[in-house]
N, C-alpha and C positions, 0 to 999 in steps of 0.2 A: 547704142542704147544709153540713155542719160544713168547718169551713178544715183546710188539711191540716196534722197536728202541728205539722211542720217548719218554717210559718212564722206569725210574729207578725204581724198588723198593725201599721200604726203609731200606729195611734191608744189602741192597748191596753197601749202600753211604760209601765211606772211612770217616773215622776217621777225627773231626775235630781239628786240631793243632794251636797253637797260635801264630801263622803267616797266616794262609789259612784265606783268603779270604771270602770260602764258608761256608754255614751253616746261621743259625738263629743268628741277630745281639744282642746287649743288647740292652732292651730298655732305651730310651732315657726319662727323664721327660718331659713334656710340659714344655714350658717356659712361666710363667705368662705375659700375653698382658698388656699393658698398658691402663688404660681405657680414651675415647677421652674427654678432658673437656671441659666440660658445655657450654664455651661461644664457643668453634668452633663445636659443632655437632649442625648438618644440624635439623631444625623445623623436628618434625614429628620422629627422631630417638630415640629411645629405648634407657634406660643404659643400658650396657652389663660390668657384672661383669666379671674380671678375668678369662680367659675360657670361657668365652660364645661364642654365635653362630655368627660366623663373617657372616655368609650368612645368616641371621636376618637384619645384619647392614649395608650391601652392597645392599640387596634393599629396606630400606627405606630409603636409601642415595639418590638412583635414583629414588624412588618416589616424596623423594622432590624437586629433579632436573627436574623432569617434571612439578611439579606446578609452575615453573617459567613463566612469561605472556610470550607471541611472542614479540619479539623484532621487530621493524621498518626495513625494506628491501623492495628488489624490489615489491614482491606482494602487500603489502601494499600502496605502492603508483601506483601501474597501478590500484587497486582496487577505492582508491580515485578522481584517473583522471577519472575511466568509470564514480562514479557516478554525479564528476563533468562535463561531458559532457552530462548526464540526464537531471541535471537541466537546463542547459545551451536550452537543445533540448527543453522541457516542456515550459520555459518562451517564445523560440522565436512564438513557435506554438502557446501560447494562446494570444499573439500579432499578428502575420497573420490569424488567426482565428478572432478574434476581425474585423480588419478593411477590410481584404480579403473572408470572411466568409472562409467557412467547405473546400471547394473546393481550393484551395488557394496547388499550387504544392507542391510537398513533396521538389524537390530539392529548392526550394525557403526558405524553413523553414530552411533547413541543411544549406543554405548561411547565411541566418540570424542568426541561432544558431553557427557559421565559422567552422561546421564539415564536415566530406566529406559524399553527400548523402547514403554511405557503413557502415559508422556509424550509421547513423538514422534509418537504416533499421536493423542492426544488433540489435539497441535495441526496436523500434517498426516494427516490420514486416508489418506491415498494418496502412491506415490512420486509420479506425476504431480503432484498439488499443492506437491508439496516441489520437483521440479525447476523448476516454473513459477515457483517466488515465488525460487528461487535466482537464476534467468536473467534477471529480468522486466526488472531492467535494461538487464541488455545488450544481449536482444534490443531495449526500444526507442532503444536508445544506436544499433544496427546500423541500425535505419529511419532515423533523423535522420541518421545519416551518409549513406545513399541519399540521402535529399532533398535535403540541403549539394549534394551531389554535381552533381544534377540542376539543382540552380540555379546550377551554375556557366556561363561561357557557352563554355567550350571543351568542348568534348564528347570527349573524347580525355583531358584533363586529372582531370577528373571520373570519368570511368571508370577511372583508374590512382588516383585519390586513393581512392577509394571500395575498389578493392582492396587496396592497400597498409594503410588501416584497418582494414578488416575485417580481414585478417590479422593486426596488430597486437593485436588485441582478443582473438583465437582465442591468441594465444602467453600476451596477459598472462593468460587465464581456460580453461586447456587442455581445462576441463571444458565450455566456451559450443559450441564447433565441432558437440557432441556432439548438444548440446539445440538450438541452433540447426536440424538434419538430423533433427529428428526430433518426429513427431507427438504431438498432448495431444488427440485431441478431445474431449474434455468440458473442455478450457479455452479456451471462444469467446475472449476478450481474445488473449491467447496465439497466440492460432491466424492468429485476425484480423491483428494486427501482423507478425507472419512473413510473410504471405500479401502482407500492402503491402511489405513488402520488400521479396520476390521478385518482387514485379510492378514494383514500381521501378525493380530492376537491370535489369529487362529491357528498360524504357524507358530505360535509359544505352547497352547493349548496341546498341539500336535506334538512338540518336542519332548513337553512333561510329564503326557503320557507314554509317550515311548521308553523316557527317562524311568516309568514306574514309579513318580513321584505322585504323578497327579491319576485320582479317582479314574475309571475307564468312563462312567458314564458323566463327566461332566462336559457341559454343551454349552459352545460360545454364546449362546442367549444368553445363560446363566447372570453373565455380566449385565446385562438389562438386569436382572433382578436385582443383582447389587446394588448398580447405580441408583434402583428406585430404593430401595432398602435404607441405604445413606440417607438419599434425599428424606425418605422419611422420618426416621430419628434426629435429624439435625433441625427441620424446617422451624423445631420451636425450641427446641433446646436451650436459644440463648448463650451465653457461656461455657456451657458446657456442651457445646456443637462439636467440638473437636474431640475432646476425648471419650464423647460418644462414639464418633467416626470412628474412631482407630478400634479401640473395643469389639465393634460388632464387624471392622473389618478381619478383625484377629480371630475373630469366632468362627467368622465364616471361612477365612485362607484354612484351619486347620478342618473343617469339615470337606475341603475339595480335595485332602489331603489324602493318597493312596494308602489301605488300610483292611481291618475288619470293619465294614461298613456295609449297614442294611442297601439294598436296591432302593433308586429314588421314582418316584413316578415321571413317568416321560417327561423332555423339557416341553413350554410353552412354545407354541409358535410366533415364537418373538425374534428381530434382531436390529439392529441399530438401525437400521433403513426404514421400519415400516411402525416402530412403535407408536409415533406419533406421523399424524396427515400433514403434507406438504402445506409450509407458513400459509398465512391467507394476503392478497395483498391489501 
């Protein structure tokens, strides 16, 4: 059977002569590399002696060109401007919030914060999301004050520190009293922490009347009434917002005070969960 075109045997290659071209070349030595010095190779590269692996030293060259930080450019600064237009959205809200309560229009906040309302929405889709991330503080600033509270070991002392704060917190954020009374469910976190609150207070409640300090008939709504009580004295006060607050909270701590004390009519069917209807979006 003939061989196939493509290849030669080797027994058939002509002769090679000292001008042809073809045939196995001499080898060549390596030529020793120079090795890189010390002060210009790159952090992180190997010495490579004479002959060594230059595909060793080519990528730990470019691994340490990758540890270099990001440098400043466009995405950097659109990423700065969105969160600068967060903060921007956040203060204006917990200002219309404050003096407009919860209900207070969304395009009204996006003019007070000078965004266009397609901004406000792009970054809270809903008022609910926007009152939760305005409050998220405070509300858990309100639980840790519960707790403080509960671990104090005077149970009478604890339940008037616990109020006097919380009040304090409702004058300095007029808009919190608001969101604190009133439902998010579709924001579990949110919901959850108010919920330890008010189960908190209740275990303070429970303590100081056990204590004999605190009134038998007083009832953790009560504190709805407070909070609206505050908010009313203060809402024009001006100046004198604060020492109104403290005043009429002083009137009231010694009225829940255990005592010769007439009987009060039932509490309201009120409690932090239901005073006010769930945000609107």
């Amino acid at each position: 059977m003939p061989a196939h075109p493509s290849r030669i045997a080797p027994d058939t290659l002509p002769p090679t002569t000292a001008g042809d071209h073809h045939g196995p070349r001499p080898a060549v030595p390596d030529e020793p590399r120079a090795a890189v010095p010390e002060g210009d190779r790159p952090a992180g590269l190997p010495t490579a002696s004479p002959g060594g692996d230059r595909l060793a030293e080519l990528r730990a060259a470019v691994q340490a060109d990758l540890r270099v930080p990001p440098q400043d450019g466009p995405d950097a600064d659109l990423r700065a401007d969105a969160r600068h237009n967060r903060e921007r959205i956040l203060g204006a809200a917990r200002e219309a919030f404050a003096t407009r309560g919860l209900d207070v229009p969304m395009a009204a906040i996006a003019r007070r914060a000078g965004v266009g309302v397609a901004t406000l929405y792009r970054r809270f889709p809903s008022r609910e999301s926007l009152v939760v991330e305005v409050f998220a503080d405070q509300l858990t600033a309100c639980a840790s004050t519960v707790d403080d509270a509960l671990a104090d070991p005077d149970p009478w002392r604890g339940f008037t520190t616990a109020i006097e704060e919380i009040c304090a917190m409702q004058l300095a954020d007029r808009g919190f009293a608001a969101a604190f009374m009133t439902t998010f469910p579709t924001a579990t976190d949110y919901e959850h922490t108010r919920a330890h609150a008010e189960g908190r207070f209740a275990e303070l409640v429970r303590r100081a009347k056990e204590a004999g300090r605190l009134r038998a008939d007083f009832d953790p709504a009560d504190l709805v009434l407070l909070l609206k009580a505050v908010c009313g004295v203060t809402v024009d006060a001006g100046e004198a917002a604060a020492a109104s607050s403290r005043r009429l909270v002083a009137y009231l701590l010694q009225s829940f005070e255990a005592g010769h004390t007439a009987p009060l009519p039932p509490p309201p069917p009120l409690d932090l969960g239901h005073l006010h209807p769930a945000a609107s979006h």
